[in-house]
C-alpha positions as CSV (number, residue, x, y, z in Angstrom):
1,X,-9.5,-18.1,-4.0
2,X,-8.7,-21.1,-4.5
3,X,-6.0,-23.4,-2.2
4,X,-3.2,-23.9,-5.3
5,X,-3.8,-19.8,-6.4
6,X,-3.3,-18.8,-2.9
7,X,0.0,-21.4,-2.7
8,X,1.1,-19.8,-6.5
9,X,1.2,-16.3,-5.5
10,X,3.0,-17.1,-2.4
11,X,5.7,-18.4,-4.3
12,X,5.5,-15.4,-6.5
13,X,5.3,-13.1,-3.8
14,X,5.5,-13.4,-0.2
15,X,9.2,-13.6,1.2
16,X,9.1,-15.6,4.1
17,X,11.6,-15.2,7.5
18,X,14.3,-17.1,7.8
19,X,13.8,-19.6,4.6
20,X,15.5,-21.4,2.1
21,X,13.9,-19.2,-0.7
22,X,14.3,-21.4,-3.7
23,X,13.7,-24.5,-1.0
24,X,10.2,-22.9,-0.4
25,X,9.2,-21.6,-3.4
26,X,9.8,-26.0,-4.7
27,X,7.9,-27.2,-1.1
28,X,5.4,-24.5,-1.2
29,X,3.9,-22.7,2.4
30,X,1.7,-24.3,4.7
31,X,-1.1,-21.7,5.0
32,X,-3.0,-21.5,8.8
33,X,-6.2,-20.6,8.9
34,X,-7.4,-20.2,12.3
35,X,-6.9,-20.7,16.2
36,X,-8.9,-21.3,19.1
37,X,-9.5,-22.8,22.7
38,X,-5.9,-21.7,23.4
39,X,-3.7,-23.8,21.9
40,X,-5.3,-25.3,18.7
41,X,-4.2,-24.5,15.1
42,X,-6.5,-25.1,11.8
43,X,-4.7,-25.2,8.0
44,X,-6.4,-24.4,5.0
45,X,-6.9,-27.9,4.5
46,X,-8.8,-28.2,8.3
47,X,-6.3,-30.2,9.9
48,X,-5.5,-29.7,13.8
49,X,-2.7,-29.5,14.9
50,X,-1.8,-29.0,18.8
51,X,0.5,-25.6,18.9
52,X,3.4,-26.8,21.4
53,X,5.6,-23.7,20.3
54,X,3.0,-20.5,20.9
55,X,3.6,-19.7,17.2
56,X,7.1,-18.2,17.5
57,X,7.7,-18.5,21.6
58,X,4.8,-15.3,21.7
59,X,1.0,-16.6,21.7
60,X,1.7,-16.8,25.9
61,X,-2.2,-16.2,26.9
62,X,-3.0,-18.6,23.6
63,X,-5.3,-18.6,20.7
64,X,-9.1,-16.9,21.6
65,X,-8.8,-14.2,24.0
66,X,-12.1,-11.9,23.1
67,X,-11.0,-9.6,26.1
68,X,-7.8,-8.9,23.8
69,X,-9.8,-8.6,20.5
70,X,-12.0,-5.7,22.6
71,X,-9.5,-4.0,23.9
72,X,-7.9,-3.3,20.2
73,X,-11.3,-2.8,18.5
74,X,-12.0,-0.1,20.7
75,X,-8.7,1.4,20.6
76,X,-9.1,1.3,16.6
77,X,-12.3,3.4,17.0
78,X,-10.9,5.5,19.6
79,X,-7.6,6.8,18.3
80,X,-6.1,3.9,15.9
81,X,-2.4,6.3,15.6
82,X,-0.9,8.6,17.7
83,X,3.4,9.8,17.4
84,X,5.5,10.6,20.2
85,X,6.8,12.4,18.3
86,X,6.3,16.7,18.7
87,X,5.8,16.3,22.5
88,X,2.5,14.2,21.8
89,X,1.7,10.8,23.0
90,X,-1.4,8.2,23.9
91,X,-2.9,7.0,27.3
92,X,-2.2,3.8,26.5
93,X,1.4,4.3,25.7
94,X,1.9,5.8,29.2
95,X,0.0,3.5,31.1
96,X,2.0,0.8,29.8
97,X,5.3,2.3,29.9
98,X,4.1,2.5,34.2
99,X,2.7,-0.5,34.5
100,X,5.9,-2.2,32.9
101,X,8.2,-0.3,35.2
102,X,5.9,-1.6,37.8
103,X,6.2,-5.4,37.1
104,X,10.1,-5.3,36.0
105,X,12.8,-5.5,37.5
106,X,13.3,-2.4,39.8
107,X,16.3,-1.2,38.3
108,X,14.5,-0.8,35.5
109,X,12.4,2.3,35.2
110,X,12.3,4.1,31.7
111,X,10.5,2.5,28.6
112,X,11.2,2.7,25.0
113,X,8.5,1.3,23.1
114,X,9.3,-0.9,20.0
115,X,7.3,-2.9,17.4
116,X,9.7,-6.0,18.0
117,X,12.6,-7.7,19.9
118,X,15.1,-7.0,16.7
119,X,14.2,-3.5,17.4
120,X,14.5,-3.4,21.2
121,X,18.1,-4.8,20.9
122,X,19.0,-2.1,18.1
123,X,17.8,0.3,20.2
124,X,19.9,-1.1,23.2
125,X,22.9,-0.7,20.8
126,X,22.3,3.2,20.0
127,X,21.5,4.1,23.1
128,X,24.5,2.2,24.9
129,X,26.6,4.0,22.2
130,X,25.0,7.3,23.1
131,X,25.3,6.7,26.7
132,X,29.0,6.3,26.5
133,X,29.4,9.3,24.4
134,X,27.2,11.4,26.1
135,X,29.1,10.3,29.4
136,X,32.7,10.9,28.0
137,X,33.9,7.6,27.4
138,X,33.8,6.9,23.4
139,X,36.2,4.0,23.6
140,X,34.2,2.3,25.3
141,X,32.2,0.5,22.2
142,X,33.1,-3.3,22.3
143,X,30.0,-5.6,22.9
144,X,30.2,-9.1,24.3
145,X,27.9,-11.7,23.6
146,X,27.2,-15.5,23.8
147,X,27.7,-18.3,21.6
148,X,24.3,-19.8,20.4
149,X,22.8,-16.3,21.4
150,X,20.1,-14.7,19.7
151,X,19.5,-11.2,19.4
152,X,17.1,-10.6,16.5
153,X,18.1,-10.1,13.0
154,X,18.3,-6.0,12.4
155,X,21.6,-4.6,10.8
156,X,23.6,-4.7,14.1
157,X,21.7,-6.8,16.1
158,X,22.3,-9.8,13.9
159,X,26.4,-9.5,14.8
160,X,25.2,-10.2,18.8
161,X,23.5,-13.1,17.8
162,X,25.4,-16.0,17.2
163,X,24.0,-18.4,14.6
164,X,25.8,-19.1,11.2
165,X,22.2,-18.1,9.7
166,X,22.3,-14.6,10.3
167,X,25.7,-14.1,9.5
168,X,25.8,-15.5,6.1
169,X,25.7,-13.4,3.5
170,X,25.2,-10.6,5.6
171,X,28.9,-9.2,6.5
172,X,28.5,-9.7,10.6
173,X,29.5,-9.8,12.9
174,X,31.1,-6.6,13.2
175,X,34.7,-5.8,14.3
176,X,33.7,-4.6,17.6
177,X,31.0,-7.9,18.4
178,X,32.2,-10.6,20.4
179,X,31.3,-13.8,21.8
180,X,32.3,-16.0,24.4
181,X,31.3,-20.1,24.9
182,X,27.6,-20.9,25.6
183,X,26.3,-22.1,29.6
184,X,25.1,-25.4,28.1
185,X,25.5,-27.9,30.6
186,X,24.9,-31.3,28.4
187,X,27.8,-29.7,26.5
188,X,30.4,-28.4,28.4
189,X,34.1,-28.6,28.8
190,X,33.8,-28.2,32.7
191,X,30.9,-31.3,32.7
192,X,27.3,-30.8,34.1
193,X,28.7,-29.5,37.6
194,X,26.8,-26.3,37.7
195,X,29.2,-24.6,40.0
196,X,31.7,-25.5,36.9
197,X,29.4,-23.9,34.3
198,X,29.2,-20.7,36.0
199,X,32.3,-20.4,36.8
200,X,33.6,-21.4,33.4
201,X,31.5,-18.3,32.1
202,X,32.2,-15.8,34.9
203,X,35.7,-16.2,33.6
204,X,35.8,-16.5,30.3
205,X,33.9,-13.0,30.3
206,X,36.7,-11.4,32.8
207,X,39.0,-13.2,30.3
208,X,37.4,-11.5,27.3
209,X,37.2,-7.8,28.8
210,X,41.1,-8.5,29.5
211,X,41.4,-9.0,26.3
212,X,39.8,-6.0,24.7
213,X,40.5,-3.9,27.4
214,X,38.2,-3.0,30.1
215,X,38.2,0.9,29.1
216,X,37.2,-0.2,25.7
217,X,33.9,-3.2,26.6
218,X,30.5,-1.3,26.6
219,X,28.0,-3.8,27.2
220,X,27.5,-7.6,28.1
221,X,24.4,-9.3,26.7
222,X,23.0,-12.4,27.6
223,X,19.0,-14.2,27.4
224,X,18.4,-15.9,31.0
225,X,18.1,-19.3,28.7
226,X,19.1,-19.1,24.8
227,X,16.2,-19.7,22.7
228,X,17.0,-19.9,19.5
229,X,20.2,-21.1,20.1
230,X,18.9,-24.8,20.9
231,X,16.8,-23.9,24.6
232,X,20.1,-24.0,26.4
233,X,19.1,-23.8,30.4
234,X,21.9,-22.2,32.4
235,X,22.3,-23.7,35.5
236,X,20.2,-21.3,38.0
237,X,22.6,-18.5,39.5
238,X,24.4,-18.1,36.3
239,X,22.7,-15.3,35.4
240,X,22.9,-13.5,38.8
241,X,26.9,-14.7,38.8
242,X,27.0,-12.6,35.1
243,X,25.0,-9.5,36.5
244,X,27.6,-9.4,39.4
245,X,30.3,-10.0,37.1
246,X,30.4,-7.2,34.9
247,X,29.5,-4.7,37.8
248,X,33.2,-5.4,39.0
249,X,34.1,-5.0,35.1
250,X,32.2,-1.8,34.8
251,X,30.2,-2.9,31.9
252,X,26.6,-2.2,31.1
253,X,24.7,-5.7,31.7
254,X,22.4,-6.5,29.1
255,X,19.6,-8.8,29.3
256,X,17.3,-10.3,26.6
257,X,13.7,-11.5,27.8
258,X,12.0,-11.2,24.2
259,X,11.5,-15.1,25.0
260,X,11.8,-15.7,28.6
261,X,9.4,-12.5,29.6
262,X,6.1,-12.8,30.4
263,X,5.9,-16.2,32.3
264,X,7.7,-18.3,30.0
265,X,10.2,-19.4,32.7
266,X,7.5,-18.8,35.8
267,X,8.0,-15.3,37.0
268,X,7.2,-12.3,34.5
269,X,10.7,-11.9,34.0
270,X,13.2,-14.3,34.0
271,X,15.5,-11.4,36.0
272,X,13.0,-11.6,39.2
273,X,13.7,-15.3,39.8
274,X,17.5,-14.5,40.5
275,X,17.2,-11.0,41.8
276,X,18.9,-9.6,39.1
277,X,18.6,-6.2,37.9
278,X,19.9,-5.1,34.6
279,X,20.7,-1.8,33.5
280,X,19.5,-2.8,30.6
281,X,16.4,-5.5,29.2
282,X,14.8,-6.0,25.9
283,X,11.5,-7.8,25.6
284,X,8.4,-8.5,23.0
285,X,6.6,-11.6,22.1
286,X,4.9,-12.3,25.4
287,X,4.0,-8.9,25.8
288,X,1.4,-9.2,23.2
289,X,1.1,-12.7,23.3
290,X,1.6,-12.0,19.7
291,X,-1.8,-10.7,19.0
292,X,-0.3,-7.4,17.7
293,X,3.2,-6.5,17.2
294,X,5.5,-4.7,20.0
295,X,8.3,-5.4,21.7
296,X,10.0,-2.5,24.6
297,X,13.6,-1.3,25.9
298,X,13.4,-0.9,29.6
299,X,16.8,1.3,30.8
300,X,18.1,2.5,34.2
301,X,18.1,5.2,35.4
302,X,21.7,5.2,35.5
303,X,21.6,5.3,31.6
304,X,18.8,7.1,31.3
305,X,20.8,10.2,33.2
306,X,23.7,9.8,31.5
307,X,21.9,10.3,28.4
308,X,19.4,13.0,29.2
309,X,22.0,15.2,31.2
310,X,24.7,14.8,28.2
311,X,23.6,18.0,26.0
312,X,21.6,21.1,26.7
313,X,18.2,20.4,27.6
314,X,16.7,21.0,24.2
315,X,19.2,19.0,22.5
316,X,17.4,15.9,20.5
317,X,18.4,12.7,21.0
318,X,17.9,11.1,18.2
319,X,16.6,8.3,17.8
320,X,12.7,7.3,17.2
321,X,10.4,5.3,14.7
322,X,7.1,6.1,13.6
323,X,5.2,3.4,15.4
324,X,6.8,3.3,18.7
325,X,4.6,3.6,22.1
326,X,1.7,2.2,18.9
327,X,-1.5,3.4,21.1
328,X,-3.3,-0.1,20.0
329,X,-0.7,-2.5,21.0
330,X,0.1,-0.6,23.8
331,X,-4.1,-1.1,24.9
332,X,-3.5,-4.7,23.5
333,X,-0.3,-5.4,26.0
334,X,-2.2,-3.7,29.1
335,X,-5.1,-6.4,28.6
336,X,-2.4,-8.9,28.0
337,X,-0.6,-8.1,31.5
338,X,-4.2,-7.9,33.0
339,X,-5.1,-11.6,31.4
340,X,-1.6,-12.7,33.1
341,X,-1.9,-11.4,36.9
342,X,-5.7,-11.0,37.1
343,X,-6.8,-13.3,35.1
344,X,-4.4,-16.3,36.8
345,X,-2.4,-17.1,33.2
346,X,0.7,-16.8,35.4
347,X,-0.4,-19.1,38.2
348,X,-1.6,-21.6,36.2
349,X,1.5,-21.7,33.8
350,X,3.6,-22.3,37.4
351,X,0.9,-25.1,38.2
352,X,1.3,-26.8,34.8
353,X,5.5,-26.5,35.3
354,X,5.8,-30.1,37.2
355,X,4.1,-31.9,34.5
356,X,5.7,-30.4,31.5
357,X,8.9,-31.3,33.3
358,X,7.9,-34.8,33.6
359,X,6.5,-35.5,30.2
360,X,10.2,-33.8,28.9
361,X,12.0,-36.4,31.7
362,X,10.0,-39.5,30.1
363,X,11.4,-38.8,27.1
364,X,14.6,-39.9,28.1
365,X,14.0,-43.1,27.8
366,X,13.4,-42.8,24.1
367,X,16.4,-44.6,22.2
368,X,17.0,-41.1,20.4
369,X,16.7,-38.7,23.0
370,X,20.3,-37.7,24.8
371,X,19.0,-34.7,27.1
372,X,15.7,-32.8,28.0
373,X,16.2,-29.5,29.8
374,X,13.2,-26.6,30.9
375,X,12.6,-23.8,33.0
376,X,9.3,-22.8,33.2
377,X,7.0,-23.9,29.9
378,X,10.3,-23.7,28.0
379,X,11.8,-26.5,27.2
380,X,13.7,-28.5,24.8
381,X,14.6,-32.5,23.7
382,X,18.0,-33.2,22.1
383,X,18.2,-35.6,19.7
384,X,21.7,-37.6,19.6
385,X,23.1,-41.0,17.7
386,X,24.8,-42.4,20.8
387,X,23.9,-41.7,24.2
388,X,27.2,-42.9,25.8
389,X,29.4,-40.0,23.4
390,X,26.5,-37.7,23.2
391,X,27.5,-38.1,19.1
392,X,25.2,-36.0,17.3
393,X,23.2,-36.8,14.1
394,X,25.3,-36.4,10.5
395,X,23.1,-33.0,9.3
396,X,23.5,-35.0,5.7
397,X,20.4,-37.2,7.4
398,X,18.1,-33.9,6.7
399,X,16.8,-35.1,10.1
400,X,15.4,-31.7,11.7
401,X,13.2,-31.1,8.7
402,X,11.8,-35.0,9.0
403,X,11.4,-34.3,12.7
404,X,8.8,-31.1,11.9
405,X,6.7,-32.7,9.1
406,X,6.4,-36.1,10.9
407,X,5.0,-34.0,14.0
408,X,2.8,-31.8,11.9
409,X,1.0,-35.1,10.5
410,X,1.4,-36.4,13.7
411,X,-0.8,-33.4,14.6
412,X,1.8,-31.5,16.6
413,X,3.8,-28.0,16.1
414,X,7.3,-27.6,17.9
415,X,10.8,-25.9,16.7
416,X,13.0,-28.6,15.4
417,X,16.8,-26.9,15.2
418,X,18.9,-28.0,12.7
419,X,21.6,-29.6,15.3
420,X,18.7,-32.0,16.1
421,X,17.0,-30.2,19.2
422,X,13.5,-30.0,19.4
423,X,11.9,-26.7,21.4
424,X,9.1,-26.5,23.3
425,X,7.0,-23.3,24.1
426,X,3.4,-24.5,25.1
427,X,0.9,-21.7,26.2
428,X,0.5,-20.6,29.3
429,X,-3.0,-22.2,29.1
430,X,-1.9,-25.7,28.3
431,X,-4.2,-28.2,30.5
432,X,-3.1,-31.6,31.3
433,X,-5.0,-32.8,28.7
434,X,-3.2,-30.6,26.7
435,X,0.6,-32.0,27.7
436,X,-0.7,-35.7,27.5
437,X,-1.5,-34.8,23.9
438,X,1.3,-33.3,23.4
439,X,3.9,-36.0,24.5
440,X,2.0,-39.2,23.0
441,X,2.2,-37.1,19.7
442,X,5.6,-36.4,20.2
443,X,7.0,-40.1,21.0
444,X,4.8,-40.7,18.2
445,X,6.8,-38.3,15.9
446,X,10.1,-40.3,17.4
447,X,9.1,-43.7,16.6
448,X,8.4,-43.0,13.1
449,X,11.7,-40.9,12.9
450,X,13.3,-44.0,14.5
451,X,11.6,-46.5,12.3
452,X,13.5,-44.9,8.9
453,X,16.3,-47.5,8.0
454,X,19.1,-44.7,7.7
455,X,18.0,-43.2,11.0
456,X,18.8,-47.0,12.3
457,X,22.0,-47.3,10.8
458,X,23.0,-43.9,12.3
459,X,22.4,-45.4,15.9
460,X,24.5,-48.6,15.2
């Protein structure tokens, strides 16, 4: 088929996530053809481009494992299906449901598997609802979220997260979804103080549970650092100061690692570099390293009682989906975990941390840059017209679009935001090499951006 067919029936076709849909169908899709050697993308056209952003925050391990490709293949021939439902299950459903209680957090012990993060959080949702009912406290079905948050894009999940996107159009958030002011330090009220920051958000949650009434809040949730939201880093403590927080409120504490799982911020879990346990946490992406789809809802068993001991014995709970505990990206996430401890992914993506850090901290000196910010091998650049006022680009400028396609030819992939952040999730097998490339190609990208005579005038 030929390159302009392929683009035609895209147009005609193919619905892409999170798009302008007449904007695409007039600039057409940019179709990838390959990957390899970890961290290397090929178009259809055969240009390289150096993947900075792990395809969506997921391709962890990167682009090329054969180990990974094995393990599904033989799954495939072994048993390519099996339900949970009827009583039955898979090996590799169970294995992975132990080893992930093994590697969480230790509060955590009870897995429900998903195909995605949207679904985790929905699944959080029902079964917080259940809990509460099966416990004999209906009221109790407020949720509290985060400004910038992101919690996936399903019917109810969508009203947690909190980005005009996913509410347009789309009649969220919901009466009983609420928000309070986002941990973002190079934004704050309070200043940069991190003491200030965390205490600013310690009480404007009491503050909101006031509000609604502490008999009526069910849940609290929160992502250790908000992707989607712009790569906001909290300052370290915040989460544990949240966690502690609404224990004394007696609210269920929520915690989305769909990004920060897996070694993206150092440890597996964002959770074990505070101590904190949830009662509940949602992951995906990593957990695959995107090579299949499936994402998990690990519960206490606090919650996981209060459910089970709610009806008779043989009374359903109902909820379930035809491809949960999947037996071939459960095999596919065991390998993945094995690639991360045994096969030193994880070590090496600490090793690498001090570098990323101070290719980000160069950046500052770039006449566009106002902040850089990272935990881990996530990380972000924020783009401003004054540095002294922190004055943001006018979005008229169409900058965060110019941003992506001058680093694409600049042979370079990251997430350009629309409020002029740029996000960075390398692999966890980026070399030095690898980060040299990737900063020269991104001061690169900001020269040219610089160079545009309105992009000038904006900075005067």
């Amino acid at each position: 088929m030929t390159t302009d067919a392929l683009l035609d029936l895209d147009r005609k076709h193919l619905i892409h996530p999170v798009a302008a849909w007449r904007g695409h169908e007039q600039r057409g899709t940019t179709v990838l053809a390959s990957g390899h050697d970890g961290v290397w993308l090929r178009d259809i056209h055969g240009k390289e481009v150096l993947d900075a952003f792990a395809g969506l925050w997921c391709v962890n391990i990167g682009y090329g494992h054969e180990s990974v490709v094995q393990a599904a293949a033989e799954q495939m021939r072994k048993l390519p299906y099996a339900t949970g439902y009827f009583g039955f299950g898979s090996e590799p459903a169970i294995r992975l449901a132990a080893k992930l209680a093994e590697i969480a957090p230790k509060s955590l012990r009870h897995t429900y598997l998903t195909l995605g993060g949207s679904e985790a959080v929905d699944a959080a949702i029902r079964l917080i609802t259940h809990y509460y009912n099966a416990t004999g406290r209906p009221q109790k079905k407020h949720f509290i979220a985060i400004e910038r948050g992101y919690h996936g894009s399903s019917s109810v999940g969508s009203g947690l997260t909190a980005l005009p996107a996913f509410h347009r159009g789309f009649d969220v958030p919901l009466p009983n979804q609420h928000y309070i002011a986002s941990p973002y330090p190079y934004r704050s009220p309070v200043g940069d103080d991190p003491q200030a920051v965390i205490a600013a958000s310690v009480a404007a949650l009491r503050a909101k549970v006031a509000e609604l009434g502490a008999d009526n809040v069910a849940a609290f949730f929160c992502e250790p650092v908000q992707g989607s939201g712009g790569v906001i880093v909290p300052p370290k403590g915040w989460l544990k100061a949240m966690r502690e927080a609404s224990r004394e409120l007696g609210i269920l504490f929520v915690v989305d690692e769909v990004i920060t799982g897996f070694g993206r911020t150092g440890p597996m879990f964002a959770c074990l570099a505070e101590d904190v346990e949830p009662d509940l946490m949602t992951m995906a992406k990593g957990l695959t390293s995107g090579y299949v789809p499936m994402g998990a809802l690990m519960i206490s068993d606090e919650v996981y009682n209060g459910i089970a001991d709610g009806a008779a014995p043989n009374v359903l709970v109902g909820h379930g989906a035809t491809y949960s505990g999947h037996p071939v990206s459960a095999a596919v996430a065991l390998e993945v975990i094995r690639l991360y401890e045994e096969g030193g992914i994880l070590a090496h993506a600490q090793a690498m941390e001090p570098g990323f850090a101070a290719g980000l901290g160069e950046m500052l000196d770039h006449p566009l840059v106002g902040d850089v910010r990272h935990r881990g091998l996530l990380g972000a650049v924020e783009l401003v017209a004054d540095k002294a006022s922190k004055r943001a680009f006018d979005p008229a400028l169409g900058l965060a679009d110019r941003l992506f396609r001058s680093g694409y030819q600049n042979g370079l992939i990251f997430r350009s935001f629309g409020d002029h952040i740029l996000g960075f999730a390398p692999a966890l097998c980026f070399t030095e090499d690898n980060f040299a490339q990737l900063f020269a190609r991104l001061k690169r990208t900001l020269d040219e951006v610089l160079d545009a005579p309105d992009v000038r005038r904006a900075l005067a």
